[in-house]
N, C-alpha and C positions, 0 to 999 in steps of 0.2 A: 513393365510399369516402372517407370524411373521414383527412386526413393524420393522423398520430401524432404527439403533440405534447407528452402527458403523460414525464413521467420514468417508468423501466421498472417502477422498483417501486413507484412512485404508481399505474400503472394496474393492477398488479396487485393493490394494497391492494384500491380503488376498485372493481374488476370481482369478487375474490371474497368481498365482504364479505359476510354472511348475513344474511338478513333474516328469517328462519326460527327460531324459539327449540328446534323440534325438530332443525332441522339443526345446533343449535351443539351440542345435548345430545349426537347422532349422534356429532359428529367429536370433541367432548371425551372421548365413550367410547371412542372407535377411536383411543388412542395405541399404541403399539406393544407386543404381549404381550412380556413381559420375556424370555421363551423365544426368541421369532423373533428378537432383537436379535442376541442371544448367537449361536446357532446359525448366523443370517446370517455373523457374521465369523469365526466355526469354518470353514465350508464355505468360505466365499471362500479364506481359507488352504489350506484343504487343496484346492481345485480350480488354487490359484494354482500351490502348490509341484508335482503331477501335469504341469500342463502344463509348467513349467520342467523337468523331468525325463523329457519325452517326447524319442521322440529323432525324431519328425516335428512336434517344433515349435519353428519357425525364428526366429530372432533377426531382428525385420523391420529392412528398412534403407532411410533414404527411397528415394522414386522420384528425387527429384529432388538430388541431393548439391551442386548449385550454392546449393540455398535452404537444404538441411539437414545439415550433414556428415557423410558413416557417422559410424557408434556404433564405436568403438572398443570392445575386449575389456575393458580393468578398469571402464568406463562400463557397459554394458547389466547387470553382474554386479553393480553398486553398486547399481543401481535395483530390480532381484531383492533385493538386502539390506535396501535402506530401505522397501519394497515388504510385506515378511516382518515387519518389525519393525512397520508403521503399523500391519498387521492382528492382530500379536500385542498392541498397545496398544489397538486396538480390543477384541478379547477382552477385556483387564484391563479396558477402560473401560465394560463394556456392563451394563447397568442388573441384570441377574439375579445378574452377578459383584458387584456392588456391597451390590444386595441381600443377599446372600447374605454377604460379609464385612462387613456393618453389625449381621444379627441373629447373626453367632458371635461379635461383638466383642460383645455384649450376653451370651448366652449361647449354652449348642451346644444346650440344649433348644427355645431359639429357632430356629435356624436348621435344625432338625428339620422345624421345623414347614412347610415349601418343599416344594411336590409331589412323587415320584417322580421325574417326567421332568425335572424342575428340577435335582435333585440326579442323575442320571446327565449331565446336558448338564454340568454343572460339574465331573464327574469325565473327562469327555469333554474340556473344555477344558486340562485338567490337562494330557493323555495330547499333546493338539494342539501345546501348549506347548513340550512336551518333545522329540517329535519334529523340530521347527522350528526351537529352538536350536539343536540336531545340526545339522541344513540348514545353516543361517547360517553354523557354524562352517565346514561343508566350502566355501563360497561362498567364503566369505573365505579357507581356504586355499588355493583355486583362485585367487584373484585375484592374492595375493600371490607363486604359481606365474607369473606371466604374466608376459611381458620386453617393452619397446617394442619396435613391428617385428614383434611373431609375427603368423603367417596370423589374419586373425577367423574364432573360432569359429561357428559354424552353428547351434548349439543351445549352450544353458546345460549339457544331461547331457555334449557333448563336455568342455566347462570342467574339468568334475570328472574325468571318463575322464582326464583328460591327471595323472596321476600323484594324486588327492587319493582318488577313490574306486573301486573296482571295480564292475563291472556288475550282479554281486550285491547290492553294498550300494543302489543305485539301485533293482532291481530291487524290493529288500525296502522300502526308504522308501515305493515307491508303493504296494505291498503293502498297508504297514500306516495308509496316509496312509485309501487305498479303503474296509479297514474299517473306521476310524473312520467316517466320511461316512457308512455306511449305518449304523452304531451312533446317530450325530446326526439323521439323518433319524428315524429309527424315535423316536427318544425327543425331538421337534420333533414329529410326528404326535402322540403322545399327549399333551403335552402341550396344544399348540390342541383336542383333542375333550375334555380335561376341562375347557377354556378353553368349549368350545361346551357342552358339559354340564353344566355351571355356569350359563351365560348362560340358557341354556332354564328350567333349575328356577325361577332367580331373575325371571323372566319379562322380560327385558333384550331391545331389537330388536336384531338384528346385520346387517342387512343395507339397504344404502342403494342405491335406481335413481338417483340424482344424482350421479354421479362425472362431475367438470367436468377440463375439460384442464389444471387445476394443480394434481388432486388429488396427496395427495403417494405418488411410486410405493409405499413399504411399507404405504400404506393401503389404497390399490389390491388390492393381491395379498393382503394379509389377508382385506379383505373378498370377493373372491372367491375366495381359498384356503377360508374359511369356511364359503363357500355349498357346495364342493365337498363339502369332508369331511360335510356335514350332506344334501346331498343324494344322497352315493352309499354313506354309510353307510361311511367308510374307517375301519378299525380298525387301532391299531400290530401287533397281534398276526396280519396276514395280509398273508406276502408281496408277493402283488400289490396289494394295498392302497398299500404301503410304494413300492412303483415306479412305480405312480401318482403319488404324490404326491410324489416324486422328480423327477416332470417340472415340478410347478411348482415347486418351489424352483428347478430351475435356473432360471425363469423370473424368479425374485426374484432370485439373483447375478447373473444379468446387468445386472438393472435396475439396481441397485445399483452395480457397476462402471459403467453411463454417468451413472446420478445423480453419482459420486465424479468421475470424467471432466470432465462439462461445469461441474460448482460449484469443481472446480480450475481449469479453463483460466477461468474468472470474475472466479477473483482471480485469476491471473495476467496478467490483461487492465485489473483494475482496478488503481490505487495511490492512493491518500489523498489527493494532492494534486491530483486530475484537475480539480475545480472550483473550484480556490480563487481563478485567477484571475477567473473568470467572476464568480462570487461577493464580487469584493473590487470589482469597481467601482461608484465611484459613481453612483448615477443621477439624483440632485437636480438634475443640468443638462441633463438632454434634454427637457424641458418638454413631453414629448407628442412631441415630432418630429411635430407638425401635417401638416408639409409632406413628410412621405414617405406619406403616403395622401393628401395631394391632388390635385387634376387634374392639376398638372403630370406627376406621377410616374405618371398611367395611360397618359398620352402615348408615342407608338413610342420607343425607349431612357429611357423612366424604368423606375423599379427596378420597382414594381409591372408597369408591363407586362410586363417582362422575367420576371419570375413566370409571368405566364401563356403566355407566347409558347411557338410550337412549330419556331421559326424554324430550330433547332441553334445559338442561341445559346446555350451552355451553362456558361458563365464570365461574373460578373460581377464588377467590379476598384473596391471602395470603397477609393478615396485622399486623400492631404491631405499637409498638411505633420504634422509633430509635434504632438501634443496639440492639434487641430484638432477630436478628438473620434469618431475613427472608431471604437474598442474602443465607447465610449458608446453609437454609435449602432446596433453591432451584438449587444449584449446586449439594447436595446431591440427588435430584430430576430427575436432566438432565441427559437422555438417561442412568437411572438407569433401570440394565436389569432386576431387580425384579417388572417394572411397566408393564414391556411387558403382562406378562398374563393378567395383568386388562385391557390395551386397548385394547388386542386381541378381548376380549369380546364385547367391542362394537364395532370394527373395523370388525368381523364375515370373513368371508371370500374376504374382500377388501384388497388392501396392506395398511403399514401406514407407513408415514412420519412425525421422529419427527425434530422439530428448535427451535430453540432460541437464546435469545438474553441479556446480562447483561449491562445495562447502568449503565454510573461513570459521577457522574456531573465534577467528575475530573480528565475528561480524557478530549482528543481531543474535538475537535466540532463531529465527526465521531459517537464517542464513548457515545456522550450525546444526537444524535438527532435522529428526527424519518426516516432519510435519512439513516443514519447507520444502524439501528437497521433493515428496509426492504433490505436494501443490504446483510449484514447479513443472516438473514432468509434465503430469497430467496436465496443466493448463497448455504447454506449449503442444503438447498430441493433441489436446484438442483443436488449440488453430490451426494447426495445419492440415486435421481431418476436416473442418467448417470451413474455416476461410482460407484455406491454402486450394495447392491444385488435386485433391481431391472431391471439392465440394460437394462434402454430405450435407443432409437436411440435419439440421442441430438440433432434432430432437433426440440427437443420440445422447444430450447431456439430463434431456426428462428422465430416460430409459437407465444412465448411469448413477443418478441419484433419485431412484424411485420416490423413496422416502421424503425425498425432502421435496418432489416434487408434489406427493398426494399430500404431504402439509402446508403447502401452500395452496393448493385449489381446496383443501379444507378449513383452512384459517388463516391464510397469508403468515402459516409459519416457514422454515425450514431454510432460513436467511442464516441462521446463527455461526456462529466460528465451528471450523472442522474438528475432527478430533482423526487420530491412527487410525482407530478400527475404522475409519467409513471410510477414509481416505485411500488405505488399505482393499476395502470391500470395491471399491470404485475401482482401479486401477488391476484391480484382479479382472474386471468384469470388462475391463478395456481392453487389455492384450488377452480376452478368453474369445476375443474374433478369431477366427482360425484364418479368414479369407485375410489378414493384413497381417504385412512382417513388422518386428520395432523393432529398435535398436535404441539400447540406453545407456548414456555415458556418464558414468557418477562418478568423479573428482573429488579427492579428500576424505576415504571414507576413515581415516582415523582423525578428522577436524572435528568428529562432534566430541561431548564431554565426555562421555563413555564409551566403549563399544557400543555399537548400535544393533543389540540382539533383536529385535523387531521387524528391524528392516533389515537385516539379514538375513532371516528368518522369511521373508518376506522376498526375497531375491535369489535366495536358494529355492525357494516353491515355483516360485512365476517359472526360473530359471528351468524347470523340466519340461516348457512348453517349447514345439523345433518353431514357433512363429519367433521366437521371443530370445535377445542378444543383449548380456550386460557386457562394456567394457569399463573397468572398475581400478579406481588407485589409489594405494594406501600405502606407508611405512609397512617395511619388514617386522613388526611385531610378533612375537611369540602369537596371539592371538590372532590377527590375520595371517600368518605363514598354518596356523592349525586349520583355520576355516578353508584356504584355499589350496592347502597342501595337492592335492589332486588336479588341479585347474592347470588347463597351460599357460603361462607367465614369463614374464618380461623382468629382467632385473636392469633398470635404465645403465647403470653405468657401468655396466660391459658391454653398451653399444656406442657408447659418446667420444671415447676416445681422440675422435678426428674431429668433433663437433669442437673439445674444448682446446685443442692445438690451434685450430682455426679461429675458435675464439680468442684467444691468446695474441696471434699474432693480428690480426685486427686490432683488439685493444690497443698491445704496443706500437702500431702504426698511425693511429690516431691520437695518442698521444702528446701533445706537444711538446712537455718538458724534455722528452728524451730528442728531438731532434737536435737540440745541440751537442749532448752528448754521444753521436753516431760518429761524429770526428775525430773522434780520439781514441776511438776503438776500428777492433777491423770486421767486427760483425757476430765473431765466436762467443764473445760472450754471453751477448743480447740471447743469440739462438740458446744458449746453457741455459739463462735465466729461462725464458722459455718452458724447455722442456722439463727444469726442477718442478716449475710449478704444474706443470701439467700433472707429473707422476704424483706431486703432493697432495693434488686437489681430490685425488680418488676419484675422479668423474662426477664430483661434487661441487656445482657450477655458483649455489653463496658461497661456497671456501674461497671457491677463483676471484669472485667479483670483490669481498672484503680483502680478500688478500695484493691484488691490483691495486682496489682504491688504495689501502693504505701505504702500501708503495711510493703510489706517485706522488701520495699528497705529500710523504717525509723526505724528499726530492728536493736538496736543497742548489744553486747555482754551480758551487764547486762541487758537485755529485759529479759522477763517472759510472760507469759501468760496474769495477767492481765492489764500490759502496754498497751499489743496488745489488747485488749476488749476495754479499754480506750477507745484508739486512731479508734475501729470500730464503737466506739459508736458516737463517734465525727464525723464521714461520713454522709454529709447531703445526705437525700433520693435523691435527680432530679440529672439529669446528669449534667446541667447548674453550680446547684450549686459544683456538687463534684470538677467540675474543677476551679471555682474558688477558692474551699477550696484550693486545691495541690497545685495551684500558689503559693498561701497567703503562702506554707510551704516549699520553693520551696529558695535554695541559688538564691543571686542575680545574679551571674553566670550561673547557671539553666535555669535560668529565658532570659537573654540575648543573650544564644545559642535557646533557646524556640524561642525567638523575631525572629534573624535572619534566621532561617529553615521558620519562620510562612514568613517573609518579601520574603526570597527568592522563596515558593513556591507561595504565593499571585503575585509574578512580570512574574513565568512566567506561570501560570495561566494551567497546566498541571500536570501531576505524573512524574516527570522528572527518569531518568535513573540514578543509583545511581554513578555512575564513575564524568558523570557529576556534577553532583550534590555535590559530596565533593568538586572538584575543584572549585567552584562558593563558597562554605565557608569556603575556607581555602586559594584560590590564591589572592596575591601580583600583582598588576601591572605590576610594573618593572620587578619582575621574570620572567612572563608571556611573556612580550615581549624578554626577555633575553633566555627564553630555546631552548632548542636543542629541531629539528627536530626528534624523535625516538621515537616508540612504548613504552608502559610502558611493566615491566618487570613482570614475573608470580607474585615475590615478593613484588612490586609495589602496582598492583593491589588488591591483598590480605590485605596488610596493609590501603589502602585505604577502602575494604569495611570493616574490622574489624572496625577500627575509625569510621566509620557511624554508626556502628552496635550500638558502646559504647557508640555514642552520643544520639543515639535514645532509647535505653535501659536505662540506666543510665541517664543519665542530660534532658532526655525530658519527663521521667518516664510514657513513652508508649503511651504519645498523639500523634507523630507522627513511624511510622512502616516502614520496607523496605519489599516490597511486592516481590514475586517469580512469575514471569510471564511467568515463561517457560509451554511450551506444556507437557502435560502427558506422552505422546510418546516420548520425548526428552531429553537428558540429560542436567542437571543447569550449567548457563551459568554465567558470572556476566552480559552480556549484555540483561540479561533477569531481571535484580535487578533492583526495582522502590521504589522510596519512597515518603511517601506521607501522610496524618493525619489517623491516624487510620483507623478513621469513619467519613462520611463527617457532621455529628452532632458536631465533634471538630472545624471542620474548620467553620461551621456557628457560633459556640460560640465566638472562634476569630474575625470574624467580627463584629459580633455585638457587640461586646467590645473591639475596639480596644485601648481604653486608656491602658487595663491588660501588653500588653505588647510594647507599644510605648516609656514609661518612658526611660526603660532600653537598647530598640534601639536604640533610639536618645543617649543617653551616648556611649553605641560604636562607635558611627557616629564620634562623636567630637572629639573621642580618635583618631581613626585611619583611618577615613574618609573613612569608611566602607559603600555602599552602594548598593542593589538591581541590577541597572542597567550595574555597571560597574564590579560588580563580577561575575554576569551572562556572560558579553564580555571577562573576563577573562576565564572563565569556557571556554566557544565555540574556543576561540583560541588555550587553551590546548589540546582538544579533537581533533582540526584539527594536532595539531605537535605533537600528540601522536598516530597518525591514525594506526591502521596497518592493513593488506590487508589477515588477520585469521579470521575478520570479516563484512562475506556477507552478503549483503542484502535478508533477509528474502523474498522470494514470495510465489504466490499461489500455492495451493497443489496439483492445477490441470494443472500448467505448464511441459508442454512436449517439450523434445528438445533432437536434434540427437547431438547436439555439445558440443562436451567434453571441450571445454573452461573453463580456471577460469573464477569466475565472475571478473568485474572489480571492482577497486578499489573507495568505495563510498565517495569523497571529497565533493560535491557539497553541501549536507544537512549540514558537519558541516562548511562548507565555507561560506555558503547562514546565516548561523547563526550569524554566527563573524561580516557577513557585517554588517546583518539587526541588531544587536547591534554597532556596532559603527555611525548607521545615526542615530540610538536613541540617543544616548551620543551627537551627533553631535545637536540635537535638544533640547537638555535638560542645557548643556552649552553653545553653541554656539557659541564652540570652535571647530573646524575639526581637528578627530582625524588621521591625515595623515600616521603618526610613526605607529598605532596598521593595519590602512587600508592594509598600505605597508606589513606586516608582514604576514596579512591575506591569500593577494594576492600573494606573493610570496611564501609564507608556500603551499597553493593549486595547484600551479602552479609545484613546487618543488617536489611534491609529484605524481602527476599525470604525469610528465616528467620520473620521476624513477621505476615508477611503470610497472612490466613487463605484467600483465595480464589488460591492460588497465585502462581507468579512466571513470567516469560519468559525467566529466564536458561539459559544450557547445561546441561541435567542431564535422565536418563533415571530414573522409580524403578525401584527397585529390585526387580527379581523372584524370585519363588520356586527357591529351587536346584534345581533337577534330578538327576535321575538319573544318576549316573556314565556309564551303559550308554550307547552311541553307536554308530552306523553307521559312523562314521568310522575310516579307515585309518590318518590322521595326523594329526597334533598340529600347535596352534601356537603362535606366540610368546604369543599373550596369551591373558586367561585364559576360561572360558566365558562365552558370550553371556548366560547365564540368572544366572551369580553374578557378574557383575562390576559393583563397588558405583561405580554413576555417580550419585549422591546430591551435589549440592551442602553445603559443610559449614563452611567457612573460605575465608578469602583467597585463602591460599596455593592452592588448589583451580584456582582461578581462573587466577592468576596462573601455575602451571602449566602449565595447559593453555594459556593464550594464547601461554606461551611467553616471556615477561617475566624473562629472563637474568638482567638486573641485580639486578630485585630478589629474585629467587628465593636471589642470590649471596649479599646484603644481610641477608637473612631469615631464612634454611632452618635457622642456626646456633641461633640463640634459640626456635627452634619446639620443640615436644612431638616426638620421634622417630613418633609415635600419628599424627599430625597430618600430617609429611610422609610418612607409608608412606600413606593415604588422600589426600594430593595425586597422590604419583605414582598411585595405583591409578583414583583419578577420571580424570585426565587420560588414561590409556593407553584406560582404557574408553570414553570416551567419544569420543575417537579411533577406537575400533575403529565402535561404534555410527555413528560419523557417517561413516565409509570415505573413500575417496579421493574429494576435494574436496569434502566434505561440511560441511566447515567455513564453505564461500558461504551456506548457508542464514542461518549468521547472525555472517558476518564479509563478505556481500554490500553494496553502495552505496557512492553516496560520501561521504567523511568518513571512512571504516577504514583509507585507504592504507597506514595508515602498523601499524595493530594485523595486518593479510594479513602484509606482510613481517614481522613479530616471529614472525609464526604459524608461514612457514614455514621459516625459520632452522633451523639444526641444534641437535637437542635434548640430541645428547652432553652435552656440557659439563653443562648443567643437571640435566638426570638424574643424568650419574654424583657432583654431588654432593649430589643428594635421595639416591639410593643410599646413599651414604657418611654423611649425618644420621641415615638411618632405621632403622640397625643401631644394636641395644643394647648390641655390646661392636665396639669398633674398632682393639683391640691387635694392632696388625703391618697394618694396612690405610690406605694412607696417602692422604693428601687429595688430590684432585684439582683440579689448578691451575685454579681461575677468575679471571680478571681483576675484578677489585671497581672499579668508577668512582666517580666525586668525586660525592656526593650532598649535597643540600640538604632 
C-alpha cells in the first residue's frame, strides 16, 4: 500500500474528478430539490427542540472531566439557544425561502406560480418559526433563572420546570412541534413525486449505480429516496405511504447532523495560518540534498535506513547549530515522493499516513504551540484518511472525539475550542490503529516559548508504538541533546560541506558586480575567497547568505579582488559576532530603518503581512485619518511591496526578509507576503542587545515623534479604508457548500484591530483617542453598508414578527427573539454594543435620539442573540485583550445615559453622571 502523500483535498479533487460527460450531466442535475433543503432544516429544528424537551433526554457530560470539564447549567442551555437560532437561519437561508421571497419581490402572481407542496412547506416554515422563538425565549428565561452553584440539571425540560414553564406548556410545544413534522413530511412527499412526475414526462434519468464514498450525503438519500417513492408507488395522500417515507427522512437528519458535526470539528481543527510556515521557506539552497538519498544515508543510522528499519527505532533528532539549515532540509523532506519506497518497506503491506508540522516562534500562538502543532497533524491525517486515497467513512472523526460527539446529539454542544488533554486523548487514539503506519514530521521543536514538556511527553509515549515514526528538529540544546541523547541523529552541518562550496560558487557566479572584476585577476583569488568563507560559515548557511550579502553590497567600482578578500577576512567566524560587525559598518540611516522594522516587528510580536507592514512605516497621522475610503490600486500595491523589497535588501542588508506564504497549488498573491527577521537567531540577537539599535531609535522618535504604537494604529486604519471585497477569507480545504454566494466582505479583523489599537494609545497617553475611534467606526460601518455580497461584522437580520401568542408563562427583560432589530446601522450601534464608555459619553449628546434608541435596541439584541459568552465567537484571539475587558465592563453608566438621549421630552429627568475623559 503506497503511503499518502497528496494533501487531503488534492487527493480528493484528483480521485473524484469525472471522466464521464454523462456523469457530470447526472450530478449537475442532482443538486438539491429546493423542497428537501427547506424541509431538512424544518425537521432538524423541530426533531432538535422534542428531544431538548424530552424528559429521558440527558444532558451528556464527558466521561472523562480531567480532559473535558462538566458542562455547567447556563453553558449546555446557551448551545440549545445558538443551536435553535443556526437552524432557524438555516430555514431563512434555504434555497425555496429565497426562491420564494425573490418571485413576491418581483410579484405575488409570481410567487403563485411555486407548487402546492412548495407553498404549504413555507407556510409550515412560518408556523416552525414562531414556535421556536417562544422556545428560545423560555431557554433564556430559564437561564437567566439559574445562579452559580445550583445542582446541574439533567435534562434541558428540568431548566424550564424550575419556575419558567409548566408541564403543560412542554407538553403542548411537543404537541404542536409533532404535528407540524408530519404536516412537513406529507407536503416534502409530494413534493419530490411531482419532482419525480415531472422528471418521467420530461424524460430526464434520475437514478445513478455510481455513488462513490464522497458522494455528497443529500445526494445520496435523494437519489435513493427517489428510487423509493418511484418504486413503491408512495403517495402524499396515504397514510402509511407517509410513515414510510418518514423513515427515510429520519435517515436524511441524521446524516445531516454528522455531515454539520464532522465539517465543524474541520474547522475547528483547521486555522489559516497552519502552513504559512512551511510555505514561507526558502528552498533555492537545498540544491537537491544529493547526499540524503546517497549511499551514505542507506547505511545502518542514516536517515534513509532509518526509514525503512523495524528496529523500534522510532525517533529520529535532525540537529545543527542556528540556520545550519535544518527547517530547509525538512521541507525538502515533507511528503517527498522519493521517500515513499523506504517507508513502503517498513509500512509492508499496511496503509501509511504521513503529517507534519513547522513551528515559527514568530508566528501566532497557533503556530508556536503544541495546541497547533496537534491540530495540525491531526487535521491533515485526517484528510487524507477521508478524503485522500484511502477513503474511510468519516465516522472515524464521531469515534475520535466521542465526547464531543455525544454533546452534540445531546445539546448541540461539543463545538467549543480544543484544549491538550483531548487533543492529546484524540491523537493517541488515532495512531492506536495497529492496521495503519504514520509518520510525523515536527520542524522547530525548540520555536515554541518553553520546552514543550507535554508534547514531549506525549511523542516519547506515542513513539513505543512500531506503527508510529517521528522525524523531529531542534537546536543542539543542553535539553534536547538530554531528551534525545539515545535517538539516532543527524548533526546537519557535517553533512553540508559540498551543499555550501556549491552554494558559494553559484552565488559568486550570479553575481554581477564581480563580472568586471574577473579581468583583472586570474581566478586564484575568487576560488581563496571562496573557500574562506566556506570554512568560516561552519556549515552555517545565515552566516554564508549575510556574510555574501554584505559583501557585495560594500562592492564599490574601483573594488578588485583583493579588497573583497580583505573585507572576508575581516568577517568574525559566530553569527552574534558577524552581525554586530555589519551594524558597526552599516550608514546611520541603515541602522535607524534596521531600528524601526526591529521596533515595529518586537510591538506586534507576529510576521505581519507585508501591505500592512509598510503602512505602519511610512503612515502619518493626519494622512491617516484624512484618507479616502477606496481600495489600493494594482500600481499602488506594487509600489508598496517594491519599497519593502528595497528596504529589506538594501538598507537592512538581509537581517530582516519578505517571506512567500502562498500554497504550492496556488498562484502569488501580495496577501500571501510576510515579513519578518530572516532567521529567528537575528531576532534573539536584537534582544539581547538592545542598546545596537535603541541609540538611533530614540533620534527618530524626537525628530518626528515616530513611535511603535501609533504607527501600528495608523497601519490598521489604512487597511480597513483600503479594504476591498477581491480579498476572501481563506478557509478549510475540506469545506463543502451548495451556495454559490460571494464571500462577504471581512471588516471585522481589520476593524477589531484599529479599535484594539486605539485603547492601547488610550492607555499609554491617557488621552481618548475619540477623532481616530470615530473614523474607525464609521470607516467599518461605511463599508459593510456598501458592500453588496455582505459583511462579517456583529449583526443578526432581521425576522418576521411573530405572533403575540406564546407558551410561555413569563416574561423577560428583553424583547422577542423574532422582533428584536439586530440590523447593523451606524457607529454608535457598534460602539454600543462593544461597550466603548467613553465614546458613547462623547457622542450619544449630538446623535439623532432615532439613532441612539436603535443602538441601545441593537446592542441588547444582539446580546440576547449571542447569550452568555457568546461574544468569544467574535471577540475570540489574540490582539482583542484589551476590546474582551471594554466588553465586559459595566454597562450602567452607558445605558443609563443612551436611556436619557433617547427620550424625546426630558423635563424633570436629570442626567446621569458619566465621567467625560481628555480626548484627542
Amino acid at each position: 500500500m503506497r503511503f499518502a502523500y497528496q494533501k487531503g483535498h488534492k487527493a480528493q479533487t484528483s480521485r473524484l474528478g469525472f471522466c464521464c460527460a454523462a456523469k457530470k450531466q447526472f450530478h449537475s442535475m442532482l443538486r438539491p430539490i429546493p423542497a428537501v433543503g427547506l424541509a431538512s432544516a424544518l425537521i432538524q429544528t423541530i426533531d432538535f427542540s422534542i428531544n431538548a424537551l424530552r424528559k429521558d433526554h440527558p444532558i451528556f457530560q464527558p466521561s472523562s472531566p480531567s480532559t473535558t470539564p462538566l458542562v455547567e447549567n447556563a453553558a449546555f442551555l446557551q448551545d440549545i439557544i445558538h443551536n435553535l437560532y443556526r437552524l432557524t437561519d438555516l430555514i431563512d437561508n434555504s434555497e425555496l425561502k429565497e426562491l420564494y421571497d425573490e418571485k413576491s419581490a418581483k410579484s405575488a402572481k409570481a410567487a403563485k406560480k411555486l407548487s402546492e407542496a412548495a407553498l404549504q412547506l413555507l407556510k409550515h416554515a412560518e408556523l416552525v418559526k414562531e414556535l421556536t422563538a417562544s422556545f428560545i425565549d423560555a431557554l433564556i428565561a430559564a437561564q437567566e433563572k439559574g445562579k452559580f452553584g445550583d445542582p446541574r440539571w439533567p435534562t434541558a425540560r428540568e431548566a424550564l420546570l424550575n419556575g419558567v414553564w409548566k408541564k403543560a406548556n412542554v407538553t403542548g410545544t411537543k404537541k404542536k412541534y409533532r404535528a407540524l413534522r408530519r404536516d412537513i413530511e406529507t407536503s416534502l412527499l409530494l413534493a419530490m413525486r411531482q419532482y419525480l412526475d415531472q422528471s418521467i414526462e420530461t424524460g430526464l434519468a434520475l437514478f445513478s449505480g455510481d455513488e462513490g464514498v464522497h458522494t455528497k450525503h443529500w445526494e445520496k438519500w435523494q437519489n435513493q429516496t427517489l428510487d423509493m417513492i418511484h418504486s413503491n408507488d408512495w403517495k402524499s395522500s396515504k397514510k402509511k405511504d407517509v410513515e414510510e417515507f418518514s423513515k427515510q427522512v429520519d435517515a436524511l437528519i441524521q446524516a445531516e447532523k454528522e455531515a454539520y458535526f464532522r465539517a465543524t470539528l474541520f474547522e475547528r481543527l483547521w486555522f489559516e495560518e497552519m502552513d504559512e510556515r512551511m510555505n514561507s521557506i526558502d528552498s533555492s539552497v537545498d540544491l537537491g540534498f544529493e547526499w540524503v538519498m546517497g549511499d551514505g544515508s542507506r547505511q545502518v543510522g542514516g536517515l534513509l535506513e532509518w526509514f525503512t528499519n523495524t528496529r523500534g527505532e522510532e525517533i529520529y533528532w535532525l540537529t545543527g547549530k542556528p540556520g545550519s539549515g535544518k527547517t530547509t532540509l525538512m521541507k525538502y523532506l515533507f511528503r517527498n515522493p522519493l521517500l515513499f519506497p523506504h517507508l513502503e518497506a517498513w509500512s509492508g503491506q499496511k496503509p501509511g499516513i504521513t503529517s507534519g508540522f513547522f513551528l515559527w516562534n514568530n508566528g501566532t500562538e497557533l503556530q508556536k504551540s503544541s495546541i497547533g502543532l496537534l491540530r495540525a497533524i491531526i487535521y491533515e491525517s485526517l484528510q487524507d484518511m477521508i478524503f485522500g486515497p484511502l477513503e474511510e467513512d468519516g465516522v472515524i472523526m464521531q469515534n475520535l472525539f466521542s465526547d464531543r460527539w455525544n454533546a452534540f446529539q445531546s445539546y448541540a454542544g461539543g463545538l467549543h475550542e480544543f484544549t491538550f488533554p483531548e487533543l492529546k486523548a484524540a491523537f493517541e487514539s488515532l495512531v492506536g490503529d495497529a492496521n495503519k503506519k504514520f509518520l510525523f514530521m515536527i520542524d522547530g521543536l525548540d520555536e515554541t516559548d518553553d520546552y514543550p514538556k507535554e508534547l514531549m511527553d506525549l511523542v516519547f509515549s506515542t513513539s513505543r508504538r512500531d506503527n508510529v515514526k517521528f522525524l523531529l528538529s531542534a537546536r543542539s540544546s543542553p535539553v534536547f541533546y538530554s531528551a534525545f541523547e539515545n535517538k539516532p541523529r543527524m548533526v546537519l552541518e557535517e553533512y553540508t560541506r559540498d551543499d555550501i562550496q556549491t552554494y558559494l560558487i553559484r552565488t559568486f557566479g550570479e553575481e554581477p558586480k564581480l563580472h568586471s572584476l574577473r579581468g583583472k585577476m586570474d581566478g586564484q583569488e575568487e576560488e581563496h575567497i571562496v573557500g574562506m568563507l566556506a570554512e568560516k560559515s561552519s556549515g552555517v548557511f545565515l552566516w554564508l547568505k549575510l556574510a555574501t550579502t554584505f559583501l557585495f553590497e560594500s562592492l564599490e567600482p574601483d573594488s578588485d579582488f583583493l579588497v573583497l578578500k580583505d573585507r572576508a577576512e575581516g568577517l568574525p567566524y559566530l553569527l552574534d559576532d558577524l552581525l554586530a560587525h555589519m551594524l558597526s559598518k552599516m550608514a546611520p540611516e541603515d541602522v535607524e530603518a534596521v531600528g524601526k522594522l526591529h521596533a515595529l516587528l518586537s510591538h506586534q510580536d507576529i510576521c505581519p503581512a507585508i501591505i500592512p507592514f509598510s503602512f505602519a512605516f511610512t503612515a502619518e497621522t493626519s494622512a491617516t485619518l484624512a484618507a479616502d475610503v477606496r481600495p489600493l490600486t494594482a500600481v499602488e500595491i506594487s509600489k508598496r511591496v517594491e519599497d519593502m523589497q528595497t528596504l529589506t535588501q538594501q538598507r537592512c542588508k538581509g537581517m530582516l526578509t519578505i517571506f512567500d506564504t502562498t500554497p504550492p497549488d496556488q498562484h502569488a498573491s501580495t496577501e500571501s507576503l510576510r515579513i519578518s527577521y530572516t532567521h529567528r537567531a537575528i531576532r534573539d540577537y536584537f534582544f539581547a542587545y538592545p542598546g545596537l539599535l535603541e541609540t538611533s531609535l530614540n533620534n527618530a522618535s524626537e525628530q518626528t515623534d515616530w513611535n511603535a504604537p501609533q504607527q501600528w494604529a495608523n497601519a490598521h486604519l489604512w487597511v480597513l479604508k483600503t479594504l476591498s471585497s477581491s480579498m476572501p477569507k481563506r478557509t478549510s480545504s475540506n469545506t463543502n457548500t451548495n451556495s454559490s454566494r460571494a464571500p462577504p466582505l471581512q471588516v471585522w479583523t481589520p476593524l477589531s484591530s484599529a479599535l484594539e489599537s486605539s485603547l492601547e494609545l488610550h492607555t499609554a497617553t491617557n488621552k481618548f483617542p475619540l477623532t481616530y475611534i470615530h473614523a474607525a467606526l464609521t470607516t467599518g460601518v461605511f463599508l459593510a453598508l456598501r458592500s453588496e455580497t455582505g459583511h462579517d461584522l456583529p449583526q443578526y437580520p432581521s425576522s418576521t414578527a411573530s405572533s403575540s401568542t406564546s407558551t410561555s408563562t413569563s416574561t423577560t427583560s428583553s424583547a422577542s427573539a423574532a422582533t428584536t432589530p439586530t440590523t447593523l446601522t451606524t457607529p454608535l450601534d457598534l460602539a454600543v454594543l462593544i461597550n466603548l464608555t467613553a465614546y458613547i459619553a462623547l457622542k450619544a449628546k449630538a446623535t439623532d435620539r432615532r439613532e441612539v434608541r436603535h443602538a441601545l435596541d441593537y446592542s441588547r439584541g444582539m446580546r440576547k442573540r449571542m447569550g452568555a459568552g457568546g461574544e468569544q465567537v467574535w471577540l475570540f484571539g489574540e490582539g482583542r485583550e484589551r476590546l474582551r475587558k471594554e466588553f465586559e465592563r459595566g454597562r450602567q453608566e452607558g445605558e443609563a445615559l443612551l436611556e436619557y438621549y433617547a427620550k424625546a421630552v426630558r423635563f424633570g429627568v436629570s442626567k446621569p453622571e458619566v465621567e467625560v475623559p481628555e480626548w484627542v
